[in-house]
C-alpha positions as CSV (number, residue, x, y, z in Angstrom):
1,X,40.7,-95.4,-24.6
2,X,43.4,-95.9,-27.8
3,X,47.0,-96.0,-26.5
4,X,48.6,-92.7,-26.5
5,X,51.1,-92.6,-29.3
6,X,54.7,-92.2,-27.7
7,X,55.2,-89.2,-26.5
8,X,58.9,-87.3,-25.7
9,X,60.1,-86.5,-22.3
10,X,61.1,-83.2,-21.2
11,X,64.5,-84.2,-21.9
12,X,64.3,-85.6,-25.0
13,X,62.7,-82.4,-26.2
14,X,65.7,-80.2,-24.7
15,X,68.0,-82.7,-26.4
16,X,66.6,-82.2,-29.7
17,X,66.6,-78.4,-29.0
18,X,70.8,-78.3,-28.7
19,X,70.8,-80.6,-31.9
20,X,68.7,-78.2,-33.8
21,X,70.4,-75.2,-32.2
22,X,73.5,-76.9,-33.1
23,X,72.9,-77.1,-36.7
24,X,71.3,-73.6,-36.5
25,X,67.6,-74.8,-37.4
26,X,65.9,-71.9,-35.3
27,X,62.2,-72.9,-35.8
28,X,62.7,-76.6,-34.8
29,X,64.4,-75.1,-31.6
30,X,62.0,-72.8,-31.0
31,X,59.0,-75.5,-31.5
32,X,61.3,-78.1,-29.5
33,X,61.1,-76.1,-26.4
34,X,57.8,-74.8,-27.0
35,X,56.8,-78.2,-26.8
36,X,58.7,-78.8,-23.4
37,X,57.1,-75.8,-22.2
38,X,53.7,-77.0,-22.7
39,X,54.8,-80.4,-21.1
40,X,55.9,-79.3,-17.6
41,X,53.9,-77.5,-14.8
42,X,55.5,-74.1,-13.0
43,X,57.4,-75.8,-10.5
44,X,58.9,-78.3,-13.0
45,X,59.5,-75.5,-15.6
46,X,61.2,-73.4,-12.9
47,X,63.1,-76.4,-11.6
48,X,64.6,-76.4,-15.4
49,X,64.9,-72.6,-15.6
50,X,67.4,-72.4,-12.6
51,X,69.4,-75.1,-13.6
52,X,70.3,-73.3,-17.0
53,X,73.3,-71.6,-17.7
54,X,72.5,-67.8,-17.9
55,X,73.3,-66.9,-21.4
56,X,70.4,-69.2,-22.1
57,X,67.9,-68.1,-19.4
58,X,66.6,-65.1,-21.2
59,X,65.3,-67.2,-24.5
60,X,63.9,-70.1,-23.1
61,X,62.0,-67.4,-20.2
62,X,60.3,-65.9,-23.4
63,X,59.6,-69.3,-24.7
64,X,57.6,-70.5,-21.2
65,X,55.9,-67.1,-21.1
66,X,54.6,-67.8,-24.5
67,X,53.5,-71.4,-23.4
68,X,52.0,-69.7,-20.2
69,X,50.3,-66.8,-22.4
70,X,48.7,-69.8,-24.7
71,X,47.6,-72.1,-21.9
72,X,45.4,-69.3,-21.1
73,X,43.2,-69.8,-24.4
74,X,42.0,-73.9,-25.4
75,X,42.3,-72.8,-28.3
76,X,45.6,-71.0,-28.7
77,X,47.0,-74.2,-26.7
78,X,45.4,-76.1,-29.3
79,X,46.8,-74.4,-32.4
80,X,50.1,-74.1,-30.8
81,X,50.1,-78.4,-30.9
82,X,49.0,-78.3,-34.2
83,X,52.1,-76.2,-35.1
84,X,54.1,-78.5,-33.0
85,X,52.5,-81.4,-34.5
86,X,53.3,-80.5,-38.2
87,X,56.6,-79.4,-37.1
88,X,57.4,-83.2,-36.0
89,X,55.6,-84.4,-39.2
90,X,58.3,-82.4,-41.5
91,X,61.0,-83.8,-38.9
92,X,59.9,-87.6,-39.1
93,X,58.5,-87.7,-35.8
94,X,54.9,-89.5,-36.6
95,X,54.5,-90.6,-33.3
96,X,55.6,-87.3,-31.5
97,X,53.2,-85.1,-34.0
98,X,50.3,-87.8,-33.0
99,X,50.8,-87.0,-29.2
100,X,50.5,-83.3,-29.9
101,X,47.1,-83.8,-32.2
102,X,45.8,-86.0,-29.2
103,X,47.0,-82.9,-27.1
104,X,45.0,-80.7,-29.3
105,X,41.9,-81.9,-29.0
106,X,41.7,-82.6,-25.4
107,X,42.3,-78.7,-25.3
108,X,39.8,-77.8,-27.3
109,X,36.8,-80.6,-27.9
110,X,34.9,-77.7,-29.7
111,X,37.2,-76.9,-32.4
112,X,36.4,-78.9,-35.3
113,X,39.8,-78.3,-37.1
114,X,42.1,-80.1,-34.8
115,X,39.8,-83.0,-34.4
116,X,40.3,-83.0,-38.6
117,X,43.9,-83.2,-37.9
118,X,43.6,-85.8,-35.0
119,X,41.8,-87.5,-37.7
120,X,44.5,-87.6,-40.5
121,X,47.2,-88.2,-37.7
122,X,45.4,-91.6,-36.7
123,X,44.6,-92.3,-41.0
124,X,48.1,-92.0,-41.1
125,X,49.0,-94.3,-38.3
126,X,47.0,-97.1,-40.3
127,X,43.6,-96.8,-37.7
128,X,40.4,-96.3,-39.5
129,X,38.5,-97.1,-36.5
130,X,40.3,-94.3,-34.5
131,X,40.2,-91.4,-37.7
132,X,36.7,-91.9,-38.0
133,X,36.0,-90.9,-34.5
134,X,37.8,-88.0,-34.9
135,X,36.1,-87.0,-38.4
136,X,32.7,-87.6,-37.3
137,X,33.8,-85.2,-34.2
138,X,35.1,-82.8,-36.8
139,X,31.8,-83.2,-39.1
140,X,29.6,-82.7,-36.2
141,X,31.4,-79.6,-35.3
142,X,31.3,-78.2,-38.8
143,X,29.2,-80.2,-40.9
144,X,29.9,-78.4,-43.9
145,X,33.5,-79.4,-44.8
146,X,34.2,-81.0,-47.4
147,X,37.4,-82.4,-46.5
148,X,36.3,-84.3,-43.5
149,X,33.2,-85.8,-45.0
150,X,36.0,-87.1,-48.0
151,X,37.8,-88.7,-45.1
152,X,35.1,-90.0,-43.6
153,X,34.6,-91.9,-46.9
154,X,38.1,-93.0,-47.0
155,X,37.3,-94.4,-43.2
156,X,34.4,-96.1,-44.2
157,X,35.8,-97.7,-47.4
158,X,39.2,-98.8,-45.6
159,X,36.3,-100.7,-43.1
160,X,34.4,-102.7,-45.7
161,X,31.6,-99.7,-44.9
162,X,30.8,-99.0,-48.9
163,X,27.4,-98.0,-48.3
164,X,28.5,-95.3,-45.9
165,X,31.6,-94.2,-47.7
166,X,29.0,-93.3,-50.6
167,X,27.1,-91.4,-48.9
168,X,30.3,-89.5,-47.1
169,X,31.3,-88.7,-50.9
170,X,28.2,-87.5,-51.9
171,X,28.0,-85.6,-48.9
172,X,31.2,-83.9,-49.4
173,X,30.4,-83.5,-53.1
174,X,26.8,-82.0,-52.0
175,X,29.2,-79.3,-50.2
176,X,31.8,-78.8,-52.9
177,X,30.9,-79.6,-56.1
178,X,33.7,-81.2,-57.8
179,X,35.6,-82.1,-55.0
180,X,38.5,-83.3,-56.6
181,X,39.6,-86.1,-54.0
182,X,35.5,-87.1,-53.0
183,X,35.0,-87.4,-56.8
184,X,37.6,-89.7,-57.9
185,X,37.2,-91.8,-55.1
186,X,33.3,-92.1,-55.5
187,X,33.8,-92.4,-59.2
188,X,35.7,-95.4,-58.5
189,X,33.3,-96.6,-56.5
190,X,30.7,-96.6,-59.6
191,X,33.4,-97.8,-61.7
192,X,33.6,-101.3,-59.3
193,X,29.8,-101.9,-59.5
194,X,29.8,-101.0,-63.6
195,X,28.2,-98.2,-63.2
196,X,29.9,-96.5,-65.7
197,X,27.2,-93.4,-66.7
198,X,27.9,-93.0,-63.0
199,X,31.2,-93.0,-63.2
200,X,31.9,-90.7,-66.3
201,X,29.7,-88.3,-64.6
202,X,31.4,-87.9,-61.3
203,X,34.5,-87.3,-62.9
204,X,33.7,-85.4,-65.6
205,X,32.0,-83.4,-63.0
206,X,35.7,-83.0,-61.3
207,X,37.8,-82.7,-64.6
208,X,34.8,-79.7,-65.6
209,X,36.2,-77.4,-62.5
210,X,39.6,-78.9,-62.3
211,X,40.8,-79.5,-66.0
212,X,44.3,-80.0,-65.1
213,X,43.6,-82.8,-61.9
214,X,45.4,-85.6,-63.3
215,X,43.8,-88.6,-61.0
216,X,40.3,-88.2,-62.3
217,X,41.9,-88.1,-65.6
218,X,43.7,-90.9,-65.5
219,X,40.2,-92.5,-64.3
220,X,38.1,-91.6,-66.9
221,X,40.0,-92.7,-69.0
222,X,39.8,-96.5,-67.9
223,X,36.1,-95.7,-68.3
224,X,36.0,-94.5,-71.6
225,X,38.7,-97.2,-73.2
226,X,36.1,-99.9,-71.6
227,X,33.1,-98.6,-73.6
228,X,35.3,-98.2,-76.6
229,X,35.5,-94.5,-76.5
230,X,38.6,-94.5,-78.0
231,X,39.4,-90.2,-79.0
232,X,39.0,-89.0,-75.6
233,X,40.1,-92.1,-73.8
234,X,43.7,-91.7,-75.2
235,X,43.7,-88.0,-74.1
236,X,43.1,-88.9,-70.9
237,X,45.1,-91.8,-71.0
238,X,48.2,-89.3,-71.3
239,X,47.7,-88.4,-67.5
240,X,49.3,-91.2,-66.8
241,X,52.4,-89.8,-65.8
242,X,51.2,-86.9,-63.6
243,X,50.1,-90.0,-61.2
244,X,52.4,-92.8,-60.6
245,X,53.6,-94.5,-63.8
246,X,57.4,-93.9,-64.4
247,X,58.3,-91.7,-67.4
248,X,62.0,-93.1,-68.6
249,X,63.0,-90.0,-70.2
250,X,62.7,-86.2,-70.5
251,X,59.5,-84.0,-71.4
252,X,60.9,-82.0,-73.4
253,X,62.1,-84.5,-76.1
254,X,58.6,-86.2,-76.0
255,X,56.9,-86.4,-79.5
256,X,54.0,-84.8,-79.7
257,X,52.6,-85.7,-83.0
258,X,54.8,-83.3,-85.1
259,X,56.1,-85.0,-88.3
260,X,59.3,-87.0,-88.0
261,X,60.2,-87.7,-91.0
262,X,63.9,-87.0,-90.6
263,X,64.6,-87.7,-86.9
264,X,65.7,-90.6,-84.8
265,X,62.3,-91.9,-82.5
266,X,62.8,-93.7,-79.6
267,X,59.5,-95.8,-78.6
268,X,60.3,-97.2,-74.6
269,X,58.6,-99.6,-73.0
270,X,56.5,-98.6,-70.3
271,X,54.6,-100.9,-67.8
272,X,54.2,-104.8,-67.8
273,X,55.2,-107.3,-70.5
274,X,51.5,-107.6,-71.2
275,X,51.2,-104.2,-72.3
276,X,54.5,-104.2,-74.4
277,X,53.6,-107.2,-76.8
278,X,49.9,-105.4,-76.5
279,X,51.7,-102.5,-78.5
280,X,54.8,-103.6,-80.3
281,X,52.1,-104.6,-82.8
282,X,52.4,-101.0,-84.2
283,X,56.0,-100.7,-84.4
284,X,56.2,-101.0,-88.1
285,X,53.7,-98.5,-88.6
286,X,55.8,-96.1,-86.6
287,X,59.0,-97.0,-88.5
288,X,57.0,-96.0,-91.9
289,X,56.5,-92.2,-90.0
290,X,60.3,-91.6,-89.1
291,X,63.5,-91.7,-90.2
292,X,65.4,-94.2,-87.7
293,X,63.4,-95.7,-85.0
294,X,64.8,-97.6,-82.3
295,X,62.2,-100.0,-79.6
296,X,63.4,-100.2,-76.0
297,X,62.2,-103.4,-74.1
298,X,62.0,-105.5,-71.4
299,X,65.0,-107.8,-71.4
300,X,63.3,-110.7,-71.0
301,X,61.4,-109.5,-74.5
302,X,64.5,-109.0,-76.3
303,X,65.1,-112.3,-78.7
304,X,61.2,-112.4,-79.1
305,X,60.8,-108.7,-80.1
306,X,64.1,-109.1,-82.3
307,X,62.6,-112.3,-84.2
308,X,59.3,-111.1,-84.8
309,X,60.6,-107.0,-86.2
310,X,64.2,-108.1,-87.5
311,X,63.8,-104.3,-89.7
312,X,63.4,-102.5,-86.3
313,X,66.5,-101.5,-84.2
314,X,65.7,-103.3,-80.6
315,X,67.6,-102.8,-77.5
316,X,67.1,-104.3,-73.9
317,X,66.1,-102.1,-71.1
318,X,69.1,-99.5,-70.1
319,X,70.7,-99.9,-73.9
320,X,69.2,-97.4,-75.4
321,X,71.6,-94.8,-77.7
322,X,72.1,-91.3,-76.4
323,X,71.4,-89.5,-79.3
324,X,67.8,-89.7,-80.1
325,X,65.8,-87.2,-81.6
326,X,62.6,-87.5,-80.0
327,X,60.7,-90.7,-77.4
328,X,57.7,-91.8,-77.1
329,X,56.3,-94.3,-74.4
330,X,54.9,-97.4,-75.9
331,X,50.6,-96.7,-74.6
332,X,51.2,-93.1,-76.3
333,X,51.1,-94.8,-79.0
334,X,47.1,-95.1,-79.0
335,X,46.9,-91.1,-79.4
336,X,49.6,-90.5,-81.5
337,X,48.6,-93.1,-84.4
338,X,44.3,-92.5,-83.9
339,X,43.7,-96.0,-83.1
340,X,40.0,-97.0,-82.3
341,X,38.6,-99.8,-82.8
342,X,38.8,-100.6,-86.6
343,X,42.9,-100.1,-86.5
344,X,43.7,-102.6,-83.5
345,X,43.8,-105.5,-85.5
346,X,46.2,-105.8,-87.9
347,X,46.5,-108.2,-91.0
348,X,48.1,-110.8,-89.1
349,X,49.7,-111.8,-86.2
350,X,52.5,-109.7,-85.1
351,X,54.8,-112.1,-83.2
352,X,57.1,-114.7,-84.6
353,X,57.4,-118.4,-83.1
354,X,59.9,-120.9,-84.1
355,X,59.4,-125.0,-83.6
356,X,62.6,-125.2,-81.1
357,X,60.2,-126.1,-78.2
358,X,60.0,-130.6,-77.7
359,X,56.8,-131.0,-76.4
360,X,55.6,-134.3,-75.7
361,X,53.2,-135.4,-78.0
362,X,50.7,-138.1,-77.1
363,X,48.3,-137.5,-79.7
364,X,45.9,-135.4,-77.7
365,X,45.3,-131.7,-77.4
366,X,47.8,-129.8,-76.0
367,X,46.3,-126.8,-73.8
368,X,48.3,-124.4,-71.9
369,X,47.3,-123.0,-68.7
370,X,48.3,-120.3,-66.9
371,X,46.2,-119.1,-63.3
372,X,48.1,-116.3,-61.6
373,X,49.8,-112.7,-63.1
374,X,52.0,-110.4,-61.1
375,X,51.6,-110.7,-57.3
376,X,52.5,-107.1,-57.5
377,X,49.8,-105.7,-59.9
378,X,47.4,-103.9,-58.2
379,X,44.5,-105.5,-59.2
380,X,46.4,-108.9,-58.9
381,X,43.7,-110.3,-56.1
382,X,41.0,-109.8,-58.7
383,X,42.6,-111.2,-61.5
384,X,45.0,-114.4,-60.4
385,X,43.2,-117.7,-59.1
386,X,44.3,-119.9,-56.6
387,X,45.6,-123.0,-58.6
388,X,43.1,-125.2,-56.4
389,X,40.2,-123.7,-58.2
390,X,41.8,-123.6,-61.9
391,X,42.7,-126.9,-61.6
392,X,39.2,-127.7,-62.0
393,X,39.4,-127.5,-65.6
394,X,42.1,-130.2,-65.9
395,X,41.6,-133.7,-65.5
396,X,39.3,-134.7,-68.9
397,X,40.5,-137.3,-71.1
398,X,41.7,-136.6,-74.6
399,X,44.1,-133.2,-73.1
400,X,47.3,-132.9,-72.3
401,X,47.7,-129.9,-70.3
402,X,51.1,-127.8,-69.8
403,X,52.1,-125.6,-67.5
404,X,52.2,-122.0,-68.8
405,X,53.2,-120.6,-65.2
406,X,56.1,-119.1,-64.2
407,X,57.9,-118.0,-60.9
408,X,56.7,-119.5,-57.3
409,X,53.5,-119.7,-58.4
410,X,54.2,-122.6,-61.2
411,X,55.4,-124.9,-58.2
412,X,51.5,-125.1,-57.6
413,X,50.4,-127.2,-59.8
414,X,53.3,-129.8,-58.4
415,X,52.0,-133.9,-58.3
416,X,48.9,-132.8,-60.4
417,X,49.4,-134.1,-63.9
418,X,50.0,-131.2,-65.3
419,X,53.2,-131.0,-67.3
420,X,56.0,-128.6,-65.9
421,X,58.4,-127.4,-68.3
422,X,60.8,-125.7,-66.3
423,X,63.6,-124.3,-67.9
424,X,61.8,-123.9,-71.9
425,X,60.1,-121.0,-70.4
426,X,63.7,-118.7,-69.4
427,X,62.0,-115.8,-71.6
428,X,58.8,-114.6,-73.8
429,X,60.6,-115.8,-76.4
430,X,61.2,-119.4,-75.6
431,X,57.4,-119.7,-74.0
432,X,56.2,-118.0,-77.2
433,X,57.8,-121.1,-78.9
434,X,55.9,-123.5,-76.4
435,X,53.0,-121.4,-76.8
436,X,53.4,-121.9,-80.6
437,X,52.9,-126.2,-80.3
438,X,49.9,-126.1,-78.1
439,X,46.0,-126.4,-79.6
440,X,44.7,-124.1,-77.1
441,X,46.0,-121.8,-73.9
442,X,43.7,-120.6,-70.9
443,X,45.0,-118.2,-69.2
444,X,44.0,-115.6,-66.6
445,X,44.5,-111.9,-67.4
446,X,48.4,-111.7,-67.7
447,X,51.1,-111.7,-70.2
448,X,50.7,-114.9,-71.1
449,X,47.2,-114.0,-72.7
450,X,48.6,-111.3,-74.4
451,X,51.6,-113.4,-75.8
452,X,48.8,-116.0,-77.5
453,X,47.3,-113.6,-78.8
454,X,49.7,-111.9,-80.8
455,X,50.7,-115.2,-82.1
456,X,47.4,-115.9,-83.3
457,X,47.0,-119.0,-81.0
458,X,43.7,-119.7,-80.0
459,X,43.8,-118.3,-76.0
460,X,40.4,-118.2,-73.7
461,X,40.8,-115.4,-71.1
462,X,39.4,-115.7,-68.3
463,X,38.6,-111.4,-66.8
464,X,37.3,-110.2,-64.0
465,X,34.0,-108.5,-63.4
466,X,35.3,-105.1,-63.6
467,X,38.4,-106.1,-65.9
468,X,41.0,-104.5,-67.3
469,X,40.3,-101.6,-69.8
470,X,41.6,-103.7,-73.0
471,X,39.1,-106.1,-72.5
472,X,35.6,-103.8,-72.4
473,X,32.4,-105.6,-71.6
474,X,29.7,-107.7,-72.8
475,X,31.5,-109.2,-75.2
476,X,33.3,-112.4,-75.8
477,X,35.5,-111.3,-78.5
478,X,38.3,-109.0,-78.2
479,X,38.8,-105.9,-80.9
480,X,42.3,-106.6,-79.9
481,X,43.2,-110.3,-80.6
482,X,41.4,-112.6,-83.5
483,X,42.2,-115.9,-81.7
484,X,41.0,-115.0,-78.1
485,X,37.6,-116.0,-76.5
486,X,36.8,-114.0,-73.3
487,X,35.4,-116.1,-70.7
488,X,33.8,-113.0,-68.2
489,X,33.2,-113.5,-64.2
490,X,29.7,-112.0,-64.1
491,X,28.4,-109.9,-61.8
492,X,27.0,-111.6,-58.7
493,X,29.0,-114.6,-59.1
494,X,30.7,-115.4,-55.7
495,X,34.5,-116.1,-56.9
496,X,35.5,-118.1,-60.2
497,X,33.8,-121.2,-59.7
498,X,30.9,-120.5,-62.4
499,X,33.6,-119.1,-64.5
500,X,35.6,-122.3,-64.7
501,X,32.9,-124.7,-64.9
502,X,31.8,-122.9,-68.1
503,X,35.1,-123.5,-69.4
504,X,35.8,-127.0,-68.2
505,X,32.2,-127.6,-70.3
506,X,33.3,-126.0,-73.8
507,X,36.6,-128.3,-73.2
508,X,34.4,-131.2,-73.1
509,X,33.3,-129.5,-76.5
510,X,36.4,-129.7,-77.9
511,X,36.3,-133.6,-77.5
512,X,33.1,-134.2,-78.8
């Protein structure tokens, strides 16, 4: 048997009753001692009843008839704890709505609906193990909801189960055809084994009978940007916003495409440094279409972004003037200009470096190595390697290899003979200027890459099976960066270790 979630005493009920009735919140009094009600047997109700004062007698006698009246039906006494239950949820009382879910179904084992709630109650106490039970009761019951067979998907995924969660998708999918939740989630799914006909379809499938869903939106549109489907990838690209990433400013002074010619633009940073320099690359291009444009940034991007567009108005995060005209967000930037794949480029590269960095020079190539991105990125496990495998690279005679690296994560390649530089790398633009005086960088998917390349340094990338959308597949070029190499995981390789010995043997290349 699971423990049984913590459940209030009669008291602590009736003490949560006067609060409520003391701040005049009927319903949670009313649901308060409905749920004492259904807690106590007669004598112990009675007990209660005659210690009351008598102006109160009369309401809470109505309230313990109505428990008695519901007690009478499983599965009135089980609706009535799914009412209590959701009235703790609103209340912040996860572990008292759980009790009344477990409450629910031990009144009524046939009703399929509060063994679906039972379900979400334990998915949100963090127990897989425990929600599937309770959806598998549920699906039995009624196997032809589509909601529970999505859960039961979620269940099986969060338990390594992939196999079954697809077939829970398809199942709920086979019930409700576009299932908005079961389709982005099984779409995924097809997305992480490269299935990406697979992929498109399923959400397509959603977006078809719910146009304005924004998640498999936001989806499709990694799919599409990977195969280069630029148009429609950008659309969906905009959904962005409807579905987690932070918009800086207001909707309604967004530009929408409409000519600017006179007006002051704001273009704002959005998401990572990687993405910024990504972009900044079109800033001039924009200028050309308004009358007074001004580039928000990360701070840390400030004297870089400065150096490298000196005609462009740049502020730091937070400095931005008042009295623009109209904003963009940076990525917007990809729909609004039409770029596809013959625009990316540019004539040249787009950042400045200057020759302020001292690096030792010994006579031998100078390579640049960076292993590990944001710990917080989502899709950091995937991307960042543990410095004890990258290292394998280093080590050949005729290199001199610098660390790239910054934050904890530079401490790692301590007492290895690679080069720390410590304080040259305070901001892009000062590691830009190291980057500038090495003969090669290799770097995992991270800012770092992105900063290379923009300089026109020669960079090799190392991505992830299913990487990043910038970086599309089966290729080792990138449309986005002249001077990179992609070096790809491939599919069915067990962790980088192939990867890395491919590199390691072109750098033995470079020496020949």
């Amino acid at each position: 048997m699971p423990d049984e979630a913590a459940s209030p005493t009669p008291d602590q009920l009736w003490e949560k009753a006067a609060e409520y009735l003391e701040a005049n919140e009927t319903e949670g009094a009313q649901k308060s001692l409905l749920h004492w009600a259904l807690l106590l047997d007669a004598e112990a109700k009675a007990a209660w009843l005659h210690r009351l004062p008598p102006q109160l007698v009369n309401a809470v006698s109505s309230i313990v008839r109505t428990a008695e009246t519901l007690s009478s039906n499983p599965n009135d006494t089980a609706l009535a704890w799914v009412s209590i239950g959701r009235t703790w949820l609103d209340r912040d009382q996860p572990e008292w709505a759980h009790a009344c879910f477990v409450s629910a179904a031990a009144a009524a084992p046939n009703n399929d609906g509060v063994h679906h709630e039972l379900g979400l109650s334990w998915h949100r106490k963090n127990e897989p193990g425990q929600a599937m039970n309770a959806f598998q009761q549920a699906a039995q019951l009624n196997p032809g909801h589509a909601g529970t067979w999505h859960n039961l998907g979620q269940c099986h995924q969060q338990l390594g189960q992939a196999g079954k969660a697809i077939e829970a998708f398809e199942k709920a999918l086979a019930i409700e055809p576009g299932h908005p939740l079961a389709g982005v989630e099984l779409g995924t799914i097809r997305l992480d084994g490269l299935d990406l006909a697979g992929a498109e379809a399923c959400l397509s499938g959603v977006i078809e009978r719910h146009p304005d869903n924004a998640a498999p939106r936001r989806n499709r549109a990694q799919v599409l940007l990977l195969q280069g489907q630029f148009p429609q990838g950008w659309i969906d690209f905009g959904y962005r916003f409807q579905t987690g990433t932070r918009e800086h400013y207001p909707a309604d002074t967004i530009w929408n495409g409409e000519p600017v010619g006179d007006k002051k633009l704001l273009i704002h940073f959005e998401q990572g440094l990687g993405d910024t320099v990504m972009f900044s690359r079109f800033l001039p291009q924009v200028q050309s279409l308004c009358g007074e444009l001004v580039f928000e940034c990360q701070p840390t991007l400030l004297t870089l972004m400065r150096r490298s567009f000196p005609q462009i108005e740049i502020v730091a995060e937070g400095d931005a003037p008042g009295d623009f005209d109209l904003h963009l967000p940076l990525l917007s930037l990809g729909e609004r200009l039409g770029l596809d794949e013959s625009s990316l480029l540019g004539d040249r590269p787009c950042l400045v470096a200057t020759d302020r960095a001292t690096l030792p020079d010994s006579g031998r190539l100078r390579v640049g190595l960076a292993w590990a991105g944001n710990p917080h990125h989502t899709k950091d496990a995937t991307r960042s390697i543990a410095w004890e495998q990258f290292a394998t690279i280093t080590g050949l005679d005729g290199m001199d290899y610098f660390c790239l690296q910054v934050g904890p994560r530079a401490d790692d390649c301590r007492d290895s003979g690679v080069i720390s530089l410590g304080d040259p790398l305070s901001d892009c633009a000062a590691t830009a200027d190291v980057i500038g005086q090495l003969d090669l960088v290799i770097t995992v998917d991270t800012a770092v890459a992105h900063l290379a390349g923009s300089l026109g340094k020669p960079a090799w990338v190392l991505v992830s099976t299913v990487p990043d959308w910038r970086w599309q597949l089966n290729r080792a070029d990138s449309p986005w960066y002249s001077s990179i190499t992609l070096y790809r995981q491939r599919a069915g390789e067990e962790g980088w270790t192939a990867t890395l010995e491919r590199v390691k043997q072109d750098l033995a290349k470079r020496l020949a």
